[in-house]
N, C-alpha and C positions, 0 to 999 in steps of 0.2 A: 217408211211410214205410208206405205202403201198409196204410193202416186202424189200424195198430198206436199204442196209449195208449203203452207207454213205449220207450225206444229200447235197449235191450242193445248192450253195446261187442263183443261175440262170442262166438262157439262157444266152450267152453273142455270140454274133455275129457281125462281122466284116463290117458293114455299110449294110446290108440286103437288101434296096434297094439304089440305085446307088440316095441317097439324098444331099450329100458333107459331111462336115465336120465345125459346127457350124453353124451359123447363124440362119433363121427361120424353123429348122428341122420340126418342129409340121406343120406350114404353108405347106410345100411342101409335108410329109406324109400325108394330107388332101389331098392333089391336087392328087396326084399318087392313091389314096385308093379309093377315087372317079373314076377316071379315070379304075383301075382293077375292081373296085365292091365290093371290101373286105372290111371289117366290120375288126374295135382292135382287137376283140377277133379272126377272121378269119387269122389276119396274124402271133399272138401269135401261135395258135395252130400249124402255117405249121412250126413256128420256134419250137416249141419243139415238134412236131410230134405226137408221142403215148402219152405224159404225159397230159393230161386234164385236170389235177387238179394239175400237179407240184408235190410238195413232199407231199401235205397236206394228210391226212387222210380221205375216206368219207365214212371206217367203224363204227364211233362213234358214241354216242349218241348224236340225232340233240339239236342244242339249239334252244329257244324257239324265236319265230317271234319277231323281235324288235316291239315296242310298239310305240317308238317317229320317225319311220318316216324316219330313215338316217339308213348310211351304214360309216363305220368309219374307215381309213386307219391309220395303225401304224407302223411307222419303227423299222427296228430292234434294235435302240436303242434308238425311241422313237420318238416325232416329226410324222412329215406328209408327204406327196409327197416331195424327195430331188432331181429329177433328172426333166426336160422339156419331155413333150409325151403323150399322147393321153391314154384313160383310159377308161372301158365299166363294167359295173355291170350288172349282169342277174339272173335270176330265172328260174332255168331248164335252156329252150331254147329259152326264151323270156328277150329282151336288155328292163331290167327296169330305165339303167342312161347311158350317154355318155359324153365326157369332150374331148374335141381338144387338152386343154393344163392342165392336171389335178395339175401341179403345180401353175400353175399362178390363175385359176379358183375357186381351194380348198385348196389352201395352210394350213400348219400344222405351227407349233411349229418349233424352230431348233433342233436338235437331244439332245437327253437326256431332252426334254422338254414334259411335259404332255398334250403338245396342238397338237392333231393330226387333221386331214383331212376331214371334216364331208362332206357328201354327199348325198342330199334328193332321200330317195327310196318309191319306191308305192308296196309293199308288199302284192299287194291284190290278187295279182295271186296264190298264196304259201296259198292252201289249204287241209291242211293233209302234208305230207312230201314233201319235196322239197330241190334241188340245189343250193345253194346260192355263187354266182363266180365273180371274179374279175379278167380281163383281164386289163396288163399294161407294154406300151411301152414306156420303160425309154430311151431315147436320152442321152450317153457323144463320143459325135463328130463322130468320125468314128464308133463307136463301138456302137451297139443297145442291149438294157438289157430286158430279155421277164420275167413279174412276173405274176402267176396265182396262183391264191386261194382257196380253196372253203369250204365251211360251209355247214354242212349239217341243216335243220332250219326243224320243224316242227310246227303245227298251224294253226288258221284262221286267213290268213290274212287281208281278208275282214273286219271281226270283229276292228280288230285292230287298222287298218289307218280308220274305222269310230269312233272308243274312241279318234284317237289322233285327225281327224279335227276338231269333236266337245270337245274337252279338250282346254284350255287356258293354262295349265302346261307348263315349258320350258322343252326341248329336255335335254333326259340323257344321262350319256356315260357308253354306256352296258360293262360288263366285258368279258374278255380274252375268245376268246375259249379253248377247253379244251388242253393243252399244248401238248399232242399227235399230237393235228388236225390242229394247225396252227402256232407250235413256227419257223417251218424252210417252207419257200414259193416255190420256185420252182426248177429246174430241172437244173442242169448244162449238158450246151448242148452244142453247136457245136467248144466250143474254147478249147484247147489245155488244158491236164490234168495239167501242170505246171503252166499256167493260175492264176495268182492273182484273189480272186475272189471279187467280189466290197465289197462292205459295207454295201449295201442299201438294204441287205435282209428282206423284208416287211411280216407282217400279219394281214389279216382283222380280223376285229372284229365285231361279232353279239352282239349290246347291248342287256343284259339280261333284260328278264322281271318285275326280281324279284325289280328294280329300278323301284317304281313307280309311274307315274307324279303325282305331287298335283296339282290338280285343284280349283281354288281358288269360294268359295260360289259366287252367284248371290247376296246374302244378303248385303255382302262388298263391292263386286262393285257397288250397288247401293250406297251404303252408303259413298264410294268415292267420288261421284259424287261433282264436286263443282259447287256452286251455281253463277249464274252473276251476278255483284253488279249491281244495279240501277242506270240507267244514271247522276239520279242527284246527285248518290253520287260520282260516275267516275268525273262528270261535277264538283263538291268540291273541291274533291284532285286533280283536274288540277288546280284550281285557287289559294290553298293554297300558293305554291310557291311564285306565282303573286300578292299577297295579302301581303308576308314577303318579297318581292322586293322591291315594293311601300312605306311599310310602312319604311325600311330601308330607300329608297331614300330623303323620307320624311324628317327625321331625319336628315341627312345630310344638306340637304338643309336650315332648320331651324339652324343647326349649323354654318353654312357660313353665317346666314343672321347675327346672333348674333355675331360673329368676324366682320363683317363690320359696325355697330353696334358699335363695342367699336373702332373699329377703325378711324370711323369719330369722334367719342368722344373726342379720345386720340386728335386729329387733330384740334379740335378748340379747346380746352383745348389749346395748344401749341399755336394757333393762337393768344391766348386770351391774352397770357404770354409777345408773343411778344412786340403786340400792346400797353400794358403796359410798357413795357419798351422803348417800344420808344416813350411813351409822357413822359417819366422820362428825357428822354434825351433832348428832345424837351424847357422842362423849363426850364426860367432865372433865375439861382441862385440870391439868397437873397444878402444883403449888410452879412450881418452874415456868409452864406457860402462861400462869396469872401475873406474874412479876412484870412491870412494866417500864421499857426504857425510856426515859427523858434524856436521853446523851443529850439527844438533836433538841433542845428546849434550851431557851437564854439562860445561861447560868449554869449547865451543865452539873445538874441537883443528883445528876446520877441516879441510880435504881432506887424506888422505893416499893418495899418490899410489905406485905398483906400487912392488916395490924395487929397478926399475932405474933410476928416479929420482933414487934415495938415494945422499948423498956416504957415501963409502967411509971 
């Protein structure tokens, strides 16, 4: 930490510019930065002064040029951007990213989570040795939090971000710098040594080299490649459906004709019973069927028979 006995988690200053206290701070630090001509990193430096790099370390050995392309923010207890505020990445003296609102923009993971902040960088300037810095103005209300970073990176960068545009490999997450050079971020400045200091003490991180993309053969992907079926077999399996509707419908249909079917059946059948029975009813009984028995009557009087039976 560059000579320094203790380590301060950061800048903390008392609404730096005259922006209020909640609402769209990012929006109105855009308006005002415009309005001065100051650039993140420009108004970071007037808030911590002499510190450049904050507490980081940029006597160590550099780590090597990230290979996939991004630049990767980690809080200090894990997770990604926790605070609203504008955020600038550079190489030496040249602004390779910028973000208005780097939490809404690149949001990370919630703290104690392994999903940190990813950030696409063009590494192509960083030829031989090189600066690698993060300027970032955290907003909580009145109070403004200044973190600065820096990596020392060496390599062709050139080389690099042309492996990774012509690579198809996914993006890696390079590992920690070296715990000297980036475990505590920057400067406790201008508030009060009694000062509570926040939480949100951040370290970037250069993805290491030694992770390296797999690019997947031309041979695969050809051989991925899926082929298009032939209209008239598309045109088949449209019809299929339409075909097991019909034929359904079909069925049905033949089923109802067949219950109507027995149902007129049943119906003159019944018709047929009737009409039967009423020419049953219809006939004049016989002299034999008019005769009628009293067996079962007191007295047992026997048949007595019409009265043209009967002696006169």
């Amino acid at each position: 930490m560059d000579g320094k006995t203790t380590v301060g988690w950061v800048a903390m200053v008392d609404n730096y510019w005259d922006i209020g206290s909640g609402g769209d701070q990012s929006g109105k630090f855009k308006t005002m930065a415009k309005e001065k001509g100051m650039s993140v990193k420009d108004v970071v430096l007037d808030m911590v002064k002499d510190e450049k790099c904050g507490y980081t370390r940029t006597d160590v050995d550099p780590q090597p040029i990230p290979t996939n392309g991004k630049g990767i923010w980690k809080g200090s207890y894990g997770g990604g951007f926790t605070h609203q505020g504008p955020c600038e990445l550079y190489i030496d003296d040249k602004m390779v990213f910028h973000s208005d609102n780097c939490e809404d923009e690149y949001p990370g993971g919630d703290p104690k989570s392994d999903q940190m902040s990813e950030m696409p960088v063009d590494y192509s300037s960083c030829n031989g040795e090189c600066m690698f810095a993060i300027y970032w103005v955290a907003f909580q209300n009145a109070q403004w939090q200044a973190y600065v970073n820096c990596v020392p990176l060496k390599g062709d960068g050139s080389t690099k971000q042309t492996e990774t545009k012509t690579s198809n490999a996914g993006s890696t997450q390079g590992s920690q710098t070296n715990s000297k050079s980036t475990e505590n971020s920057s400067k406790q400045g201008d508030t009060p040594s009694d000062q509570a200091p926040s939480t949100e003490q951040k370290t970037t991180q250069a993805p290491s080299s030694d992770q390296k993309n797999q690019t997947p053969s031309t041979e695969k992907e050809t051989s991925q490649q899926q082929s298009t079926p032939a209209p008239q077999d598309q045109q088949k399996q449209q019809q299929q459906p339409q075909n097991q509707q019909q034929d359904q419908q079909k069925q049905q249909e033949e089923q109802q004709k067949k219950q109507q079917e027995e149902q007129q059946k049943q119906q003159e059948e019944q018709q047929k019973q009737q009409e039967e029975q009423k020419k049953q009813q219809e006939q004049t009984p016989s002299s034999e069927q008019r005769s009628l028995d009293f067996g079962n009557l007191t007295g047992n009087t026997g048949t007595v028979q019409p009265p043209t039976n009967l002696r006169k």
